[in-house]
C-alpha positions as CSV (number, residue, x, y, z in Angstrom):
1,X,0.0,0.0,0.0
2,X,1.1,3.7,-0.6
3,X,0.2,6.8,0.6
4,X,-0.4,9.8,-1.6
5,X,-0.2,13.2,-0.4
6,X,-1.2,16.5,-2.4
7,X,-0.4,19.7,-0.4
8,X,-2.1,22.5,-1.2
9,X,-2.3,25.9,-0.5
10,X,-5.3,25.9,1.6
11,X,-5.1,21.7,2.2
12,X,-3.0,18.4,2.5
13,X,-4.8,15.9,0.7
14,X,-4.0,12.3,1.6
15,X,-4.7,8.7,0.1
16,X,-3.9,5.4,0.6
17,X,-3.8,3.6,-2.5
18,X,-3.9,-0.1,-3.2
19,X,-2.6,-0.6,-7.3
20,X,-5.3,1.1,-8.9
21,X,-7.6,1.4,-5.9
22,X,-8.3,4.0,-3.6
23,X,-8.4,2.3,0.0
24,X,-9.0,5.6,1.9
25,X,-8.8,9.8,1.6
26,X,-8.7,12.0,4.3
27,X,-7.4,15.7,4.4
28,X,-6.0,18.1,7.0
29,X,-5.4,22.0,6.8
30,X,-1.9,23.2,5.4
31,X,-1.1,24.9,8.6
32,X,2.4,26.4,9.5
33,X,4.1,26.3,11.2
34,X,3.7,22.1,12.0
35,X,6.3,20.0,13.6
36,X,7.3,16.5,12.6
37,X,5.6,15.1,15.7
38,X,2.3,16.9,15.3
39,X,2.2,15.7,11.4
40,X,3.3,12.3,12.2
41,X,0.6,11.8,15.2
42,X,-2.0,13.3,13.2
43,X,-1.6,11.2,10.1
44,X,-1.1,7.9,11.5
45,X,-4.2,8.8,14.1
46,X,-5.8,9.4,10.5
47,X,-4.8,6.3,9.2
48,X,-5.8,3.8,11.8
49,X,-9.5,5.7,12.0
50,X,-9.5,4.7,8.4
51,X,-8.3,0.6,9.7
52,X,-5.1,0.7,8.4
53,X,-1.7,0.4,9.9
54,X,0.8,2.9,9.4
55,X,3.3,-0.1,8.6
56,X,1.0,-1.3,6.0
57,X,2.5,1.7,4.2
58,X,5.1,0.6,1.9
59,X,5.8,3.9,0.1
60,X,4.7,7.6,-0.1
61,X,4.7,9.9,-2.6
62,X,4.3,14.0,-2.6
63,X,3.2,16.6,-4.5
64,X,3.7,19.9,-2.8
65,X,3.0,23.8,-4.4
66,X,4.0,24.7,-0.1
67,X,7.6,24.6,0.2
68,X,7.7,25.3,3.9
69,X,6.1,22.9,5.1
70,X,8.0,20.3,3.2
71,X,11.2,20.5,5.9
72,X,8.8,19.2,8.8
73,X,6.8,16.8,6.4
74,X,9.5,14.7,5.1
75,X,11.4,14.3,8.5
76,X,7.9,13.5,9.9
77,X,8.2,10.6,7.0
78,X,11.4,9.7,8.0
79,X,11.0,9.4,11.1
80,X,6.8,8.0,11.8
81,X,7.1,6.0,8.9
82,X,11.0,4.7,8.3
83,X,10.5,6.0,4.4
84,X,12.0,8.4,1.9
85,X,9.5,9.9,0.4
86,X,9.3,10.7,-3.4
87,X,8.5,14.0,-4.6
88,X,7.2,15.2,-7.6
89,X,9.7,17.5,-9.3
90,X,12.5,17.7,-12.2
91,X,14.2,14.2,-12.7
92,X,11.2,12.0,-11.9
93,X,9.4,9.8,-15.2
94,X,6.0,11.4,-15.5
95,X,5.4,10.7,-19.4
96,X,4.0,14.3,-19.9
97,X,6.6,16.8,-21.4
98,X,6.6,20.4,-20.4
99,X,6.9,22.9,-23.4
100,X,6.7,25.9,-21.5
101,X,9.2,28.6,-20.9
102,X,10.4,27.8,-17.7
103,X,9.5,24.1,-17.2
104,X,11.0,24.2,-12.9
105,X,8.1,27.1,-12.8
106,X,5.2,24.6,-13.5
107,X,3.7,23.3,-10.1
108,X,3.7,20.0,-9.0
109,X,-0.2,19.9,-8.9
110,X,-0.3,20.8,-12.2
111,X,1.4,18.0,-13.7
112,X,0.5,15.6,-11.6
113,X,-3.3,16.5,-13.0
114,X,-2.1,16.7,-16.8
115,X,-0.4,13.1,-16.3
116,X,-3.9,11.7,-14.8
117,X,-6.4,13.6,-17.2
118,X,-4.2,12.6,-20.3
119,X,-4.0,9.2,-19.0
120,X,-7.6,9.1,-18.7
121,X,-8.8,11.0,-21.6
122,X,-5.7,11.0,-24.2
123,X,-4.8,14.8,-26.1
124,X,-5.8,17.1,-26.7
125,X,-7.4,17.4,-22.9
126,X,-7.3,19.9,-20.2
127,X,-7.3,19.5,-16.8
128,X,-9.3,22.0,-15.1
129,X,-8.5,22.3,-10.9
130,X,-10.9,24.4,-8.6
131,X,-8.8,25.2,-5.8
132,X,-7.3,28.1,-3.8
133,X,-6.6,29.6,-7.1
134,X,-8.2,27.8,-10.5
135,X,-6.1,26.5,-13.2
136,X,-6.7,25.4,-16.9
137,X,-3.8,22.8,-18.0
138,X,-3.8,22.0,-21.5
139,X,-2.3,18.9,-22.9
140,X,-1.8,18.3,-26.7
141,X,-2.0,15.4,-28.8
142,X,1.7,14.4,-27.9
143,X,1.2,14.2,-24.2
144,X,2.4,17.9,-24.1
145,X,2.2,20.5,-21.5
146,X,1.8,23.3,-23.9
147,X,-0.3,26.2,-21.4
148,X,-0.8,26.8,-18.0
149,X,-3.6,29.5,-17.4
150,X,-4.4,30.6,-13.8
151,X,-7.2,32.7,-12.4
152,X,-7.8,33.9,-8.7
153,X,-10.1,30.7,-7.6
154,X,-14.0,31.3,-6.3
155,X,-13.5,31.6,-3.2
156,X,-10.4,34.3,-3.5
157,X,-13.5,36.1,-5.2
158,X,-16.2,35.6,-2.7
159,X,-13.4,36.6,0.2
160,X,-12.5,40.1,-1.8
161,X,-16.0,41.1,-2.2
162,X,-16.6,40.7,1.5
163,X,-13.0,42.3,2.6
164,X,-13.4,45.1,0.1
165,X,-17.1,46.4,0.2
166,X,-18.1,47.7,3.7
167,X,-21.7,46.3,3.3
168,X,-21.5,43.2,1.8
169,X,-21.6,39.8,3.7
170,X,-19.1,37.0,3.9
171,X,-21.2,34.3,1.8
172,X,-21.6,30.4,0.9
173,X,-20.6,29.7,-2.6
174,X,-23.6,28.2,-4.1
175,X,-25.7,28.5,-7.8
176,X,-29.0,29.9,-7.6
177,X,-32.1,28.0,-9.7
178,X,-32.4,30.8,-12.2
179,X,-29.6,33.8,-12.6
180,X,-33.1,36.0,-12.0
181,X,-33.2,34.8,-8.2
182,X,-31.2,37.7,-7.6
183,X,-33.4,39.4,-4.5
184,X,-31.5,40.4,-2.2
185,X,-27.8,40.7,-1.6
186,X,-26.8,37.5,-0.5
187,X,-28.8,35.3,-3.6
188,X,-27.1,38.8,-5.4
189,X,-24.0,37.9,-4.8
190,X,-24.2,34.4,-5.2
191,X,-25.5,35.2,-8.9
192,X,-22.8,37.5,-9.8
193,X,-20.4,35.1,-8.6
194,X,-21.1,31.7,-9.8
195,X,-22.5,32.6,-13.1
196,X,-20.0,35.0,-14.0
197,X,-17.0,32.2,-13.2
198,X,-18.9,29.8,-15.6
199,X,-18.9,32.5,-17.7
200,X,-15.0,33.0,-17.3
201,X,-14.9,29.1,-17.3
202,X,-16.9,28.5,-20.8
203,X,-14.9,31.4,-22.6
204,X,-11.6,29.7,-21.4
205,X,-12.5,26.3,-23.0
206,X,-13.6,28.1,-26.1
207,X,-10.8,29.9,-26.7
208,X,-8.7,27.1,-25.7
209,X,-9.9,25.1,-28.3
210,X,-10.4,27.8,-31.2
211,X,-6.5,28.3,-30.6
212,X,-5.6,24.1,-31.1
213,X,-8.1,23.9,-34.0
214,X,-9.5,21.1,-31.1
215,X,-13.3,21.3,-30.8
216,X,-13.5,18.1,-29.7
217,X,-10.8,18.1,-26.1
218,X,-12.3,16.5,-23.8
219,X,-12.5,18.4,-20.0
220,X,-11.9,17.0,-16.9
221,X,-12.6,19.2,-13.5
222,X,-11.4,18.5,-9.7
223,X,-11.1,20.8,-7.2
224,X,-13.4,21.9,-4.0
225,X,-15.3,23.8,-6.6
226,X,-15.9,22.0,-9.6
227,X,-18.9,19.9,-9.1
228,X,-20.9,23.6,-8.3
229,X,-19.1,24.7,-11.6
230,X,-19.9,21.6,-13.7
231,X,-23.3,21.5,-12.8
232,X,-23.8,25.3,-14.8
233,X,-22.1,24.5,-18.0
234,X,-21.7,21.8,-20.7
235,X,-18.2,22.2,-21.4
236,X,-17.1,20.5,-18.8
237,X,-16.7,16.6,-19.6
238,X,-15.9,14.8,-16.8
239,X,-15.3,15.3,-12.6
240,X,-13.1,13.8,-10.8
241,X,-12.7,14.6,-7.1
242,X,-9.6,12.3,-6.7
243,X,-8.1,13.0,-10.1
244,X,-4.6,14.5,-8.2
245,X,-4.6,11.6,-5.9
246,X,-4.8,9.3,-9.2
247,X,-2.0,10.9,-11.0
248,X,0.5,10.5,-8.0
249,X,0.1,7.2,-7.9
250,X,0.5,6.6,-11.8
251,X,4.1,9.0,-11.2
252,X,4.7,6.8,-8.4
253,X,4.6,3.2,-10.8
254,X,6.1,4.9,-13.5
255,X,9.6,5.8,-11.0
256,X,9.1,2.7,-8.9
């Protein structure tokens, strides 16, 4: 069995995968500063909620965009767990190629999503991820990373509005029935904000494909977001909640 971990900005993400199958998820914040100690007990008291062992873990695997956290989580590894862990970065087989200007630049999260959606879907695809920020990762017929497009994610939105505008609320993120239940400033808000990011969403795809002459690439969303998202538009193909977790352990078999 290995564990998977995707560290985000605003989470840790963590599975335990058995070959192809997904034995267990859990997630924690991405809190700093963390000890060793504190991520070792947590995880492991995570783990055996979940009925497994920690020593049933054979090998773990990391894709980080949080760099100082990574100090305390790899000697927490180390130490809770008796493993080196592998981390997703330059010199590791992913079987995407990056054809961007500054390939180091690209974020771990980002490929490990392109390696999933074009194992799943083939290129042309792009690999849409509703997170702290969102970002549209576009894969081309060769198994390509050829763009990387990033936009300030919903909730970034939702938070500016309420930080910014004296009057306005903090508010849940959630799609109306009709964009004309707009009636008072909560439903207002809620409008403006989730119809105008499918709007930004739908454009992106469209001119995404208009530019690879590719009206047929398939979609594929994950991310806190993207079910709210997917359920307003057409464009998007597929969701898959666990599609990060899925392409860490493909990286892992392919560098086994």
């Amino acid at each position: 069995m290995i564990l998977v971990m995707d560290v985000g900005n605003t989470n840790i993400v963590l599975g335990a995968m058995e070959g192809d199958k997904l034995i267990a998820s859990f997630r924690l914040t991405t809190q700093t500063p963390r000890t060793s100690d504190e991520y070792g007990v947590t995880i492991i008291s995570m783990l055996n909620q979940k009925g497994i062992k920690h020593t049933d873990i054979k090998a773990i695997i990391i894709a980080s965009v949080v760099p100082d956290i990574m100090y305390s989580l790899t000697n927490c590894i180390k130490r809770y767990f008796g493993l080196k862990p592998m981390i997703v970065g330059p010199g590791l087989k992913t079987g995407i190629a990056i054809r961007t200007d500054n390939p180091k630049e690209v974020g771990a999260g980002r490929i490990v999503n392109c390696v999933a959606a074009y194992e799943r879907l083939g290129g042309p695809c792009m690999a849409i991820d509703f997170g702290t920020a969102t970002t549209y990762d576009v894969v081309n017929e060769k198994g390509e990373f050829i763009a990387g497009i990033t936009s300030p994610g919903i909730r970034i939105c939702a938070d500016a509005m309420f930080q910014r505008a004296a009057q306005l609320p903090h508010i849940e993120i959630k799609k109306t029935k009709s964009i004309l239940d707009a009636k008072n400033t909560i439903t207002s808000m809620q409008t403006g904000l989730v119809y105008g990011y499918i709007g930004q969403v739908e454009y992106i795809v469209k001119k995404v494909k208009e530019a690879l002459d590719a009206p047929h690439m398939k979609v594929i969303a994950t991310g806190g977001y993207a079910k709210i998202i997917q359920d307003g538009t057409d464009v998007i193909d597929y969701y898959d909640g666990l599609l990060t977790l899925k392409g860490l352990n493909i990286i892992y078999h392919k560098n086994r």
